[in-house]
N, C-alpha and C positions, 0 to 999 in steps of 0.2 A: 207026498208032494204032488204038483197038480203043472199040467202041461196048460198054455196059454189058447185060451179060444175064442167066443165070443164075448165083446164086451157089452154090457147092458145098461153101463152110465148114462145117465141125460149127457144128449147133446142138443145144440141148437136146432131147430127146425121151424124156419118161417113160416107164420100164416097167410094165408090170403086176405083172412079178414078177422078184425080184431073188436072185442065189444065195446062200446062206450066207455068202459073205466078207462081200458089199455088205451082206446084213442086217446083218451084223454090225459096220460100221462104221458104220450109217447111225447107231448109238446114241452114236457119239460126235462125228461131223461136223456143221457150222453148216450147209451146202447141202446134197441130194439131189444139185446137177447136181458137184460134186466127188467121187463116188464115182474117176471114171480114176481120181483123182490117191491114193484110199487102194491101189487095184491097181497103180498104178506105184511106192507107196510099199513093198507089200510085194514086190515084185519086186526092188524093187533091195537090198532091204535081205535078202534070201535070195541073192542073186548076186556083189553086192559085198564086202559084208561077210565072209564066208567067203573068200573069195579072195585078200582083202587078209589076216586072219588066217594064212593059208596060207605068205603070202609070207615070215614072218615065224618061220613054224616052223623051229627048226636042225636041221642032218643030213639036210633032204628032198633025194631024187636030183635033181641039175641038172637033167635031163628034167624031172620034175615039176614044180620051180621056171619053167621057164622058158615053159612049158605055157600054168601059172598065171598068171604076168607077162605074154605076150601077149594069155590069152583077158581079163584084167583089161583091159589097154589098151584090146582093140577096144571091149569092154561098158562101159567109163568112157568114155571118150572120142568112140566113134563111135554106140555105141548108145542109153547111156541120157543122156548129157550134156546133148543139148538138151532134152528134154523134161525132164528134173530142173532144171533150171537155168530154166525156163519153167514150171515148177510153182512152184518157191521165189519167180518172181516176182507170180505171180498168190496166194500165200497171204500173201507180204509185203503187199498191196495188202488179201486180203477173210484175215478170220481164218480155220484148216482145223477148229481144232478147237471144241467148245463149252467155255463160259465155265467149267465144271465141274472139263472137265478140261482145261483151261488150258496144265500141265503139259506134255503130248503137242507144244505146238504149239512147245518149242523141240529136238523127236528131228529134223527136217528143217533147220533152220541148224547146230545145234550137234551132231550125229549125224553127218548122211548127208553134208550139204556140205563140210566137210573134206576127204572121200574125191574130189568134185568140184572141188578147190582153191580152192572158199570159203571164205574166212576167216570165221567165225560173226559176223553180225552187221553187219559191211562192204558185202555189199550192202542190205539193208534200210536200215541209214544213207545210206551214198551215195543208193540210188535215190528211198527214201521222205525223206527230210531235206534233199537238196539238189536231186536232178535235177527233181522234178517242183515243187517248190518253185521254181526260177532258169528252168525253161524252156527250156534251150539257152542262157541269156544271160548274160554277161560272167561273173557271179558265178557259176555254177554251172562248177566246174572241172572239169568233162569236157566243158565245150564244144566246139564242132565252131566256132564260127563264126569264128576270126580262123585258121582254114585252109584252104592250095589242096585243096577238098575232090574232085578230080579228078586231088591227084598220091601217088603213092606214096610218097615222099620226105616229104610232107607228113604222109600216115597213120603215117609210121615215126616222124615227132617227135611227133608224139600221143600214141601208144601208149606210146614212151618214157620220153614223161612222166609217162603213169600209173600205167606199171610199176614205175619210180624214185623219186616219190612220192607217188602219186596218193591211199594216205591220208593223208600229209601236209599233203596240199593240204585234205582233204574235212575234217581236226584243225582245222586254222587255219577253215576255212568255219566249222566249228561255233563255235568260238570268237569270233570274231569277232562272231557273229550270238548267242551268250548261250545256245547251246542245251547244255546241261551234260550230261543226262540220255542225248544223242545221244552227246556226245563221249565220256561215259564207256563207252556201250556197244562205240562202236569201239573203242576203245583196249584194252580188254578182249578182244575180242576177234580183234583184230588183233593183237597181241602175245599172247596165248592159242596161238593160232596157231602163229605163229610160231618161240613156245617148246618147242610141242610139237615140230613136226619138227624140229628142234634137235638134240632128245632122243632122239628116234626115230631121226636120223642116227648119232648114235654108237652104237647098241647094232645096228641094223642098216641101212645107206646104201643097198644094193641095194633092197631091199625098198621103205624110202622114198622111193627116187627115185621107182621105179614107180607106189606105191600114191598120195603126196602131191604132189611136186614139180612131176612131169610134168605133173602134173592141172591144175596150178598155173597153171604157164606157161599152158596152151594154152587155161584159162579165161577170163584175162584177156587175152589176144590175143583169143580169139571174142567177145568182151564188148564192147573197142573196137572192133573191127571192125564189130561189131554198131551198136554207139550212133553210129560214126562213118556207117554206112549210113544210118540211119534220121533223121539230122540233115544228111544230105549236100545238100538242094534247099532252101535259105533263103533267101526273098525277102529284098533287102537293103533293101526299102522298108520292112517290116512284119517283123522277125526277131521278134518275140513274137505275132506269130498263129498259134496253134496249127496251122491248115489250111496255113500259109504257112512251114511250117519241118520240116514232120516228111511222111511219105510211110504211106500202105497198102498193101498187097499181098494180093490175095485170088486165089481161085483157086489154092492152091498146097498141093504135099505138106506141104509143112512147116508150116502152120496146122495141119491132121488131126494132127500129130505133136504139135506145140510150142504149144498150146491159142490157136491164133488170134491167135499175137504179132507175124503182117505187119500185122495191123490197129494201127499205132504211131499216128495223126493220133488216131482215133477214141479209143485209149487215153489220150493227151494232153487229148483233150475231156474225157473222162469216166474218172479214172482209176479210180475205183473200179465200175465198169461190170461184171458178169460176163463172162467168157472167153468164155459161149458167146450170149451176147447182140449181139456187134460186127458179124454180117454184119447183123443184122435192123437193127440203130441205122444202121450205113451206109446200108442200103439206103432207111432213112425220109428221112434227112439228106443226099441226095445233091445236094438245090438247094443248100444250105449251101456244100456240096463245090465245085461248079459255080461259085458266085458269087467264091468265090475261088482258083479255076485253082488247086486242090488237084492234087498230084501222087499220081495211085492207078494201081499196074502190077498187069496183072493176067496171072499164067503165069510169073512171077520173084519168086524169096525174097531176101534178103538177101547173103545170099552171091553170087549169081549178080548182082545190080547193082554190089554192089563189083568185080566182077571185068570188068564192061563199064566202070562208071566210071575202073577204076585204066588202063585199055586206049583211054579216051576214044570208046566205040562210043555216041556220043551216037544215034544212028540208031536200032541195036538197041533201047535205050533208050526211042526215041520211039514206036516199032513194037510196045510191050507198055503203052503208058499210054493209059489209057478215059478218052475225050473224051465225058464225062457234056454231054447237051444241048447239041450245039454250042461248047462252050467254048473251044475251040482250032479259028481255022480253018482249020489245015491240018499237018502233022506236023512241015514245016519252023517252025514258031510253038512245036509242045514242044520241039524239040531245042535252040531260043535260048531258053525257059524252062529248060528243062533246064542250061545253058550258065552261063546265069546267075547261077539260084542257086547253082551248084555254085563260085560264086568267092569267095575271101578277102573277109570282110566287117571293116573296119578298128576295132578297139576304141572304145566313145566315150571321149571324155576324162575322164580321172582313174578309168575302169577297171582292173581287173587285166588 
């Protein structure tokens, strides 16, 4: 276990002066501290876009075709994927653009995410309509809680389920619960979607596998997997305490990358919080933390816990969580918290 020190998360830090792009967005953005995200917006949309166009052209030499198609995979998928996909969540959450121009702020769901295998619209419903609305609990159907969230076999019927009908599930959520204006936007845009590569399959399949398909899959695999991480430690005594069902992670590349989204407890407390305000809020709120044997690793992102959790290295595990103030008295105490929550927690009755 590890004692709490410095922290090394981006936080905001104003410039004095800003280059010509950034003046130049600053006239249409709601924050100053979202400029990255108009520099990551016009990077991908100079990188990708062209490339997927590319795919698409007839008569280019296979060589070129195929250039195209891997430098597109690595830059979709391994380059700009988290951090666009970590952008879309954090402007789901605070709006990017101003009220003016309104406009602009559907060129990132309904533009760029496609190209990232989101369906326009589906995640802002899912995440904003139901996840943080149900909490993890019964009625939010991407819950984690009535799974062995330490077996593999467990994550595979998860994910399966979301893949097969996960907006089906989040259709009936809306319905159920009267919310019409949500359900029409999925539906729209989930079949939008869907219609399009469709379309796009027959006139050219190579291309769309590359450009949409792939993207597709490996979205929503890293998505579950994600939500399945970040839900994986839930007290079965208290599954709706925010502190007591969801994990932080600071200290890590991938905050610098993916605007602070190991901080998931503290984004839970305060969902509409700015990205670059969570080490500070942490660090105020750490008795908070404390009083309730919150689970915070610090030197592991998400991925790397799933992959000691799916191996049961409860140890390793133990050996990266910051025992804020004594909390824990002794490493063998986090590995049976750890342990714990990590077990199938039984529906209450008359749940789905």
């Amino acid at each position: 276990m590890r004692t709490l020190g410095t922290i090394y998360d981006p936080v905001f830090e104003k410039k004095q002066k800003h280059s010509f792009i950034h003046r130049f967005f600053l006239n249409f953005i709601n924050d100053e501290r979202d400029l990255p995200f108009a520099s990551l917006t016009l990077a991908i949309t100079l990188a990708i876009l062209p490339l997927a166009v590319l795919l698409y052209i007839p008569g280019i030499p296979g060589w070129v075709w195929w250039t195209a198609a891997l430098l597109y995979l690595y830059l979709n998928n391994l380059y700009f994927k988290g951090p666009f996909g970590l952008m879309l969540h954090c402007t789901s959450h605070r709006i990017f653009f101003k009220k003016q121009y309104n406009w602009m702020n559907y060129y990132l769901p309904w533009i760029l995410a496609p190209f990232f295998g989101h369906s326009p619209e589906t995640y802002f419903v899912h995440h904003i309509g139901m996840h943080h609305v149900e909490n993890n609990m019964e009625e939010d159907r991407s819950s984690t809680m009535k799974y062995q969230r330490d077996s593999f076999l467990s994550f595979l019927s998860y994910f399966w389920r979301f893949l097969s009908r996960g907006a089906i599930d989040v259709y009936q959520y809306l319905s159920h619960k009267k919310r019409n204006t949500l359900k029409r936007r999925l539906a729209v845009g989930e079949g939008g979607f869907f219609i399009f590569v469709i379309v796009l399959s027959f006139i050219n399949f190579p291309a769309t596998l590359v450009a949409f398909i792939i993207p597709f899959f490996i979205f929503r695999f890293l998505t579950m997997m994600g939500n399945w991480t970040q839900h994986s430690f839930i007290d079965p005594e208290e599954p709706d305490n925010f502190y007591k069902s969801s994990i932080n992670c600071i200290n890590i590349r991938y905050n610098k990358r993916c605007w602070n989204d190991g901080y998931h407890t503290s984004h839970h407390v305060r969902p509409n919080l700015h990205w670059t305000q969570h080490p500070e809020n942490f660090r105020s709120n750490t008795g908070e933390y404390a009083r309730n044997k919150a689970i915070i690793f610090e030197g592991l992102d998400f991925l790397q816990i799933f992959y000691y959790l799916m191996n049961k290295r409860y140890q390793k595990l133990a050996s990266h969580v910051i025992n804020i103030d004594g909390t824990f008295a002794s490493e063998a105490e986090i590995m049976e918290t750890l342990q714990r929550r990590a077990q199938a927690i039984a529906p209450a009755p008359g749940a789905e």
